[in-house]
Each structure stands twice: as structure tokens, then as C-alpha cells.
MARSE-679548 format. One record per residue (C-alpha): residue in three letters; x, y, z. Coordinates in steps of 0.02 Angstrom, whole numbers, padded with zeros to 5 digits, always signed. Each point is the difference from the previous one (the first is absolute). Layout:
<atoms>
ALAXYZ ...
</atoms>
This chain:
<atoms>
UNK+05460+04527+06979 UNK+00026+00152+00117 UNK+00127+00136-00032 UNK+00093+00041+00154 UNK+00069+00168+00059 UNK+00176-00040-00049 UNK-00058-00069-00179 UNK-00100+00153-00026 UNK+00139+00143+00059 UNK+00108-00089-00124 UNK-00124+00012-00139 UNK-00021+00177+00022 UNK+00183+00023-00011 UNK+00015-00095-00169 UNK-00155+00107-00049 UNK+00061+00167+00059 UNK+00187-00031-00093 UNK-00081-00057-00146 UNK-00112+00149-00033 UNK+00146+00111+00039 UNK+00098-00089-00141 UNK-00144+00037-00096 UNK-00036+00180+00041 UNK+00191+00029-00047 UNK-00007-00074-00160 UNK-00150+00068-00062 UNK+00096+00192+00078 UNK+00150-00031-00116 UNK-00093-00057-00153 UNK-00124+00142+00007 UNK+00153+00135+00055 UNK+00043+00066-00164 UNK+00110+00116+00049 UNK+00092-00088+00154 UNK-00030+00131+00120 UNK-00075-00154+00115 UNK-00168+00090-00008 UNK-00162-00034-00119 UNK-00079+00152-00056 UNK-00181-00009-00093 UNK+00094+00033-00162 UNK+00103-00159+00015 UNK-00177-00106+00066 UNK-00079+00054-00142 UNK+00153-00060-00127 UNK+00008-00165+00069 UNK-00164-00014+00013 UNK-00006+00047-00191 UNK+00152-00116-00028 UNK-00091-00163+00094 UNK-00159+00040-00125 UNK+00107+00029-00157 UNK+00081-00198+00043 UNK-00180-00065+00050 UNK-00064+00063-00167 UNK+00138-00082-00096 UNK+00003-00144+00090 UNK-00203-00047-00031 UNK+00035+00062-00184 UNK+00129-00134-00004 UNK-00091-00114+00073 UNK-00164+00029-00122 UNK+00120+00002-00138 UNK+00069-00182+00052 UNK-00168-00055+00033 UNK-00113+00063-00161 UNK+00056-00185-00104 UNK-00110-00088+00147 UNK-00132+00134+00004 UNK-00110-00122-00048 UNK+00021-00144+00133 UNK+00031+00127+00141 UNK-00169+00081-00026 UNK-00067-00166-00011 UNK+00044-00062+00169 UNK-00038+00156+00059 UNK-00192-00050-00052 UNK+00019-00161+00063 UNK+00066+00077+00162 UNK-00140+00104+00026 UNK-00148-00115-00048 UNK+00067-00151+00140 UNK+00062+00150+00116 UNK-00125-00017+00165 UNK-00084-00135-00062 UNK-00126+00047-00110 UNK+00019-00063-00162 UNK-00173-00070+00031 UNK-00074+00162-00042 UNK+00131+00050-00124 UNK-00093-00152-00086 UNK-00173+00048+00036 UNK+00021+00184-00061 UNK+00070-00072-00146 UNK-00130-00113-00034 UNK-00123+00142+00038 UNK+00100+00127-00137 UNK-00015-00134-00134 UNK-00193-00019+00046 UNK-00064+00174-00003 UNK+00138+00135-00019 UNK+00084-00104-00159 UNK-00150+00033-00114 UNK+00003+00189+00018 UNK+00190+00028-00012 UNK+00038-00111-00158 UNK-00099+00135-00129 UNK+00109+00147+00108 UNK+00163-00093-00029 UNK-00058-00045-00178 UNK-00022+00166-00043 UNK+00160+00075+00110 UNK+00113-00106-00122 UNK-00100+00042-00147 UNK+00018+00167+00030 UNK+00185-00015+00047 UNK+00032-00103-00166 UNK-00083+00163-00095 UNK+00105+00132+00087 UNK+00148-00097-00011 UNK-00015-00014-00184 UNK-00053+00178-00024 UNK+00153+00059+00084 UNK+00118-00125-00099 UNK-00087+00086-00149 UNK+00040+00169+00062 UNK+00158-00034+00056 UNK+00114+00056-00143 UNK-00098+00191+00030 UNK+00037-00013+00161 UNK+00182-00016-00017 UNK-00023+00129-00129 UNK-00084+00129+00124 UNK+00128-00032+00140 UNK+00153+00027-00111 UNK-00081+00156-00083 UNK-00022+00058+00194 UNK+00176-00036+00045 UNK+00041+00109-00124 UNK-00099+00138+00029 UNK+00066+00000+00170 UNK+00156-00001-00035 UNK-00022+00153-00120 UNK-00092+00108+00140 UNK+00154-00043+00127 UNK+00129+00040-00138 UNK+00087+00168+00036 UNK-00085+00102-00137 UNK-00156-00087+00035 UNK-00027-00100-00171 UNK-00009+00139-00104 UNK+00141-00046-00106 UNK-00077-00167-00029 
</atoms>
């Protein structure tokens, strides 16, 4: 149970030569140019270089995940109604919602997906225009950057 002097001087030993491994490491990966010092300039590049791999790593990562979307937010839910243990009151508040906040937010959702149904439609409708209207903008931009500035056209 008790860590005697001899156990702990060793420890700090093993401690002090294994954060002086690491404090030379992390000096030669971030010393771009090998002088054996780190300037601010070569912090802030591996500093941009550890968030560039971070990024791609969690966009690999999403990408690998998005078939199981599904069951991962799932068990996710399930995680956090049994986390602490109060899925009794998960229960009652649902019970509660169905009671008296159900009524008032069916006609709301009713009409949100009417209304979504309407605008969806109206912009299938209008879609041919719209591809219409962006092409006849492409070109007009690319007259007004042409040299002579679409004069010729």
C-alpha cells in the first residue's frame, strides 16, 4: 500500500526521462528548419498541420460512419434517456407531451408539411426558369469580365 522513498525517487526518474523524451520529440517535429530551436512561425505550422489531420481524420471518420447514421443516433437516444437514471421521467414527460402539448402541435405540423408540400411543388414548377435565369446570368457575367466588356456580343 505505501510508496517508500526509494520507490518514489525511482518514479520520478522514469517520469523525468520520459517527459524529456517527450519534450525532444515534440522539438524535432515542430523544428522546421533544424536549427534545434522552435520559433512562433514553426508553432503555429504544426499547430496548423495537427488541425489540418484532425479535420481529415473526423471527416473520414463521418464519412465511414454516415451508412449507420441511423443506429448511431439511435443509441445515442437510448444513451441519454437511461443515462443517470431517469428514464422514469423521460416517461412521464412523455406521457405529459402526448396529454396536453400533442393536441396543439399536430395542426402546426399539419400545416408545416402542407405548406412545405406547396413550396416544394411551386419550386419544381419554377424550376426550368430558374435554370433559365442562372444560365442567362452566367452569361452576362461572363460578358462584363470579357476584355472588351461584352460589347462585341
Amino acid at each position: 500500500g505505501k510508496l517508500s522513498v526509494a520507490d518514489a525517487k525511482l518514479l520520478a526518474i522514469k517520469l523525468t526521462a520520459a517527459s524529456q523524451k517527450v519534450s525532444s520529440t515534440l522539438v524535432a517535429w515542430l523544428d522546421a528548419d533544424g536549427d534545434g530551436e522552435v520559433s512562433w512561425a514553426e508553432v503555429e505550422g504544426g499547430a496548423r498541420a495537427a488541425f489540418h489531420r484532425c479535420e481529415e481524420s473526423i471527416t473520414n471518420a463521418c464519412a465511414r460512419l454516415a451508412p449507420y447514421k441511423t443506429s448511431l443516433l439511435a443509441g445515442a437516444g437510448l444513451l441519454s434517456v437511461f443515462y443517470g437514471g431517469n428514464f422514469k421521467y423521460t416517461v412521464l414527460f412523455a406521457r405529459t407531451f402526448v396529454v396536453a402539448g400533442w393536441p396543439q402541435v399536430r395542426p402546426a405540423i399539419t400545416e408545416l408539411t402542407t405548406a412545405y408540400g406547396k413550396g416544394k411543388r411551386a419550386f419544381a414548377a419554377k424550376a426550368p426558369e430558374l435554370r433559365e435565369a442562372r444560365a442567362t446570368l452566367a452569361r452576362c457575367e461572363a460578358a462584363l469580365r470579357s476584355p472588351d466588356g461584352g460589347d462585341a456580343a
